[in-house]
MARBA-3410 file (N, C-alpha, C, O; in Angstrom, 1 decimal):
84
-42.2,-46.5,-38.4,-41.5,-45.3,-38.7,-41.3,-44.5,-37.4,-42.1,-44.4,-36.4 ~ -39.7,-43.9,-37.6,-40.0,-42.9,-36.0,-40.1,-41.5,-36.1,-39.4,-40.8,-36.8 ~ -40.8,-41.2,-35.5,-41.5,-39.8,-34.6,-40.5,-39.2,-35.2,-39.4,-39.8,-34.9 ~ -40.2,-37.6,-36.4,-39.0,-36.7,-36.6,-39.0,-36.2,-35.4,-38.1,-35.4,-35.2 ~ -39.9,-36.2,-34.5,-39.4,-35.0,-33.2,-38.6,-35.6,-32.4,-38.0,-34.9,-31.6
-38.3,-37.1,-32.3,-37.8,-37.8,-31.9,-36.1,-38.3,-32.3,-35.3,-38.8,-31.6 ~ -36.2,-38.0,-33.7,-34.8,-37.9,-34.1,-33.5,-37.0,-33.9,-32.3,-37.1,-34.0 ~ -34.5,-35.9,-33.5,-33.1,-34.6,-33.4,-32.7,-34.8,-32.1,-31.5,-34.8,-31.7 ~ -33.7,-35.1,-31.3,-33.6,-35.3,-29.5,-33.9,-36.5,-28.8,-34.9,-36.6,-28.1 ~ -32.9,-37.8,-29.1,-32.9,-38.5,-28.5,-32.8,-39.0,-27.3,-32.8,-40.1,-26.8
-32.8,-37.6,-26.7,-31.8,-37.6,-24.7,-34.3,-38.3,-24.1,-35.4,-37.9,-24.4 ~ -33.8,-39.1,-23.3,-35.1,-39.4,-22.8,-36.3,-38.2,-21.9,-36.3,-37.0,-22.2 ~ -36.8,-38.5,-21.4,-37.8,-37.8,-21.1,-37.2,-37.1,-19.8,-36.2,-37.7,-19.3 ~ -37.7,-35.8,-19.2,-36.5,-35.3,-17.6,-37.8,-36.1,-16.6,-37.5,-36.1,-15.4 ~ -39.0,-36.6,-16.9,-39.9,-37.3,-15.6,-38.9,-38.8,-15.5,-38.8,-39.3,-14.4
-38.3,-39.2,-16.7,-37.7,-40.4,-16.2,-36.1,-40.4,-16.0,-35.5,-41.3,-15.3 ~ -35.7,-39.8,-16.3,-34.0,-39.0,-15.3,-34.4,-38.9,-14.5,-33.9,-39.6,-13.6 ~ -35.6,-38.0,-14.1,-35.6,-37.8,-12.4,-35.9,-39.2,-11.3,-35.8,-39.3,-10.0 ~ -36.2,-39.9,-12.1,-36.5,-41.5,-11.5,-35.0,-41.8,-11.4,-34.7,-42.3,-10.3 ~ -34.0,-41.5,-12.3,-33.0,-42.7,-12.1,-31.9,-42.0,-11.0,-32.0,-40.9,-10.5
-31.1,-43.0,-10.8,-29.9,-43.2,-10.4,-28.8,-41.9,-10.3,-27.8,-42.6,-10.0 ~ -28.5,-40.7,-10.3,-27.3,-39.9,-11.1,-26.4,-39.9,-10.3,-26.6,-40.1,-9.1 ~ -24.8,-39.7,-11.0,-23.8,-39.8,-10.6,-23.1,-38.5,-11.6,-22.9,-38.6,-12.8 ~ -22.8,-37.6,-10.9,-21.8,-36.2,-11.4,-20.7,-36.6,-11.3,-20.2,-37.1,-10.3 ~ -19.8,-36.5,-12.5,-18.2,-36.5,-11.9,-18.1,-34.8,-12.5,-18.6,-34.5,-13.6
-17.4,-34.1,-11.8,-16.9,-32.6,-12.2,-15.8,-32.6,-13.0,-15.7,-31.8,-13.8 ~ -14.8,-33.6,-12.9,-13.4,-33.6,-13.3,-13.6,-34.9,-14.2,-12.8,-35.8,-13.8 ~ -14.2,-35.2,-14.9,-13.7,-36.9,-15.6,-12.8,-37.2,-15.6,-12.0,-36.2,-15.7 ~ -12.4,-38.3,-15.5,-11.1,-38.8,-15.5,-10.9,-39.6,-17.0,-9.8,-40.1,-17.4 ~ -11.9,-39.5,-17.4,-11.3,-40.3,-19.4,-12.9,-39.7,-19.9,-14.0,-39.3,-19.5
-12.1,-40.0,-21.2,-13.5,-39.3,-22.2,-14.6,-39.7,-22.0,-15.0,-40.8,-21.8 ~ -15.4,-38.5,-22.2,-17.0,-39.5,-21.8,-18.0,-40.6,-22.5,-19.0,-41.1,-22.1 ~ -17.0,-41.0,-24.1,-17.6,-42.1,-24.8,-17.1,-43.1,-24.3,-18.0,-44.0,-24.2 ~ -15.6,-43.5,-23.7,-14.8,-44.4,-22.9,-15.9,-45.1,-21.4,-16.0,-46.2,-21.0 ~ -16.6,-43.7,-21.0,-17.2,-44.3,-19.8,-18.5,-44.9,-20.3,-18.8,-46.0,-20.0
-19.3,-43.9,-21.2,-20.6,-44.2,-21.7,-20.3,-46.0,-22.1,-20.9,-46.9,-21.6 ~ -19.6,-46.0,-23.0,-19.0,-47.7,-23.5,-18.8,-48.5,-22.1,-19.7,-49.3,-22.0 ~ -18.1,-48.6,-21.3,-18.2,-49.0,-20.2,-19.4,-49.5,-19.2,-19.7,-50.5,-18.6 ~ -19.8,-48.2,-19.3,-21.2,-48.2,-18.2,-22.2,-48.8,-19.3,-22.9,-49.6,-18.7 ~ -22.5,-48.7,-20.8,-23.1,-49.7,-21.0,-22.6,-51.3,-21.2,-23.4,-52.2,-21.4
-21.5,-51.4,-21.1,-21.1,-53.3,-21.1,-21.5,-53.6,-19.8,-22.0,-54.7,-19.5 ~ -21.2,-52.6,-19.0,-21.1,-53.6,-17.5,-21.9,-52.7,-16.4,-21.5,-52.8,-15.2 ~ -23.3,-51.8,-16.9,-24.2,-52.1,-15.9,-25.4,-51.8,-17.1,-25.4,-51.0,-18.0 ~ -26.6,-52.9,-16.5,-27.9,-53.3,-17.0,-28.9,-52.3,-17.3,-29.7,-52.3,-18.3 ~ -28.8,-51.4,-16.4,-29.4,-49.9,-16.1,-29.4,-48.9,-16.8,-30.1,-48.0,-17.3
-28.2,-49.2,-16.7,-28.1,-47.7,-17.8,-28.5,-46.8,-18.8,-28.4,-47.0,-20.0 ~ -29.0,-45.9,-18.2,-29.8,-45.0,-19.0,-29.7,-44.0,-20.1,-30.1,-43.8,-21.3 ~ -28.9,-43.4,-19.2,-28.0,-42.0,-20.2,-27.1,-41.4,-19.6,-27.1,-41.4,-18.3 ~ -26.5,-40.9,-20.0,-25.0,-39.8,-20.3,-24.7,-38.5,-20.7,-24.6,-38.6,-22.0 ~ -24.4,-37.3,-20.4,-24.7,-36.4,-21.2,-23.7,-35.5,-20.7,-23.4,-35.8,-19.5
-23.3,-34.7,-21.1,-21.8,-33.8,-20.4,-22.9,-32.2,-20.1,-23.7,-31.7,-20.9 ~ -22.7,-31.9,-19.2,-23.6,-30.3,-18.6,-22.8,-29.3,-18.2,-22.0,-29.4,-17.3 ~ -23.1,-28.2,-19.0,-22.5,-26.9,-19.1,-22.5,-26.3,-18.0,-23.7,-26.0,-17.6 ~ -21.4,-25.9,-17.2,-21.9,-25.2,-15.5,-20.6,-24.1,-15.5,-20.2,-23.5,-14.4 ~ -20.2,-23.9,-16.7,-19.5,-22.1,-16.9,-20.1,-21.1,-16.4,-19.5,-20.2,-15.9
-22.0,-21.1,-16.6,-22.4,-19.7,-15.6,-23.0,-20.4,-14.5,-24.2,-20.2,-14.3 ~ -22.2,-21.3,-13.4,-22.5,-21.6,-12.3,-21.1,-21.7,-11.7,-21.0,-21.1,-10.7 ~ -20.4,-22.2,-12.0,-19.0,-22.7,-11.1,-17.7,-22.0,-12.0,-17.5,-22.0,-13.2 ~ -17.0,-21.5,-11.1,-16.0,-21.0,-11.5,-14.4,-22.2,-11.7,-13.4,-22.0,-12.4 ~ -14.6,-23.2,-11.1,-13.7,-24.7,-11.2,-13.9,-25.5,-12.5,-13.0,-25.9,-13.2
-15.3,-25.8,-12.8,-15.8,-26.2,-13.8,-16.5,-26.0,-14.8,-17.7,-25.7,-14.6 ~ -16.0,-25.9,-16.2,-16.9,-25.8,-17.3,-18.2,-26.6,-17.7,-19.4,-26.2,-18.1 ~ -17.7,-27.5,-17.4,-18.8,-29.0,-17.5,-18.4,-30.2,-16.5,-17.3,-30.6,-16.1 ~ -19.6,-30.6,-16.3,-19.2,-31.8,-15.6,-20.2,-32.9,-15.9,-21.3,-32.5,-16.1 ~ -20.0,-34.6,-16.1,-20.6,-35.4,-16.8,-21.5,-36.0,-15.8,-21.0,-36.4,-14.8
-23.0,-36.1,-16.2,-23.9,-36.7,-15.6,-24.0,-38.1,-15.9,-23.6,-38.4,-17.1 ~ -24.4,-39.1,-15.1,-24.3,-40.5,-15.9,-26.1,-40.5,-14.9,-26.4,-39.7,-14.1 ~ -26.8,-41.6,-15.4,-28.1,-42.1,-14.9,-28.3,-43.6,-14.8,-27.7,-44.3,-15.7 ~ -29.1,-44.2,-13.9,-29.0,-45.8,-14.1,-29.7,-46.1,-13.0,-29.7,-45.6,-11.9 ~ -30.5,-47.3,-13.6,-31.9,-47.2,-13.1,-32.0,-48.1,-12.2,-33.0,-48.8,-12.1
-30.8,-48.5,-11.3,-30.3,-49.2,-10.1,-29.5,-48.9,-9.5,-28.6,-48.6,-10.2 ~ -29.3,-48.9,-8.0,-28.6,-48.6,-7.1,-27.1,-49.4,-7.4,-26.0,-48.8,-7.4 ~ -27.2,-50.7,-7.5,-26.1,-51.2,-7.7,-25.1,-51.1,-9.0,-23.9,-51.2,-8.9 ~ -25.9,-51.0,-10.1,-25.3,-50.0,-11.0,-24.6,-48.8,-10.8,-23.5,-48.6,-11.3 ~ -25.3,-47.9,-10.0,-25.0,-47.0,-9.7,-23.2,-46.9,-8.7,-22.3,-46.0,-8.7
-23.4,-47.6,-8.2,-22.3,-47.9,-6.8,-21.2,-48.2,-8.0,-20.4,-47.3,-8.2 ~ -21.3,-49.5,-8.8,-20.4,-49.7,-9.4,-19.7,-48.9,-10.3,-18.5,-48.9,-10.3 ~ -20.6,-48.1,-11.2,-19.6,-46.6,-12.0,-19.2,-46.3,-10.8,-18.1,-46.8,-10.6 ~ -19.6,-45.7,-9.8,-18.9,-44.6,-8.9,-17.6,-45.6,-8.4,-16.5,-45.0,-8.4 ~ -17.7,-46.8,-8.1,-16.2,-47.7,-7.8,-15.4,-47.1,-9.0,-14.6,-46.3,-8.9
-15.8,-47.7,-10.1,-14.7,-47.4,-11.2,-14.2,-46.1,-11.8,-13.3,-46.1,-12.6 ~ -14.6,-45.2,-11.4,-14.6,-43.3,-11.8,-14.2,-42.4,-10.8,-13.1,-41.9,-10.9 ~ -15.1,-42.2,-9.6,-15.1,-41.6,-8.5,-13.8,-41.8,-8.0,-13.1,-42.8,-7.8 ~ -13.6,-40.5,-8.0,-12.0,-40.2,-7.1,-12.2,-39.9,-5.8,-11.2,-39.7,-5.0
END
């Protein structure tokens, strides 16, 4: 059976984000279920995804989408296919 504290808040632990990989895009360029689906078919790593509110930080951006991935070369490859 699973943990209810674990059902509302599925996002992982922040000691193991801060291990991975991150890649910010400010401006996405396609929706962020399109990339999340993506970065999971075609990198191994991948951790998580989460869109971050930065309206009381940046006046350019509302949000901008975090991706994580628990290899370098994973990592390289979203930024090939996203990164403007």
């Amino acid at each position: 059976m699973i943990d209810p504290k674990y059902i509302k808040n599925l996002t992982p632990p922040q000691d193991i984000l801060d291990q991975c990989h991150q890649v910010l895009l400010p401006d996405p360029p396609e929706i962020l279920w399109k990339m999340k689906r993506w970065a999971r078919t075609n990198c191994a790593s991948f951790v998580w995804a989460e869109l971050v509110d930065t309206s009381d930080f940046s006046y350019d951006y509302d949000s901008i989408c975090a991706f994580y991935f628990g290899n370098e070369q994973d990592k390289l490859m979203f930024m090939l296919k996203y990164s403007t």
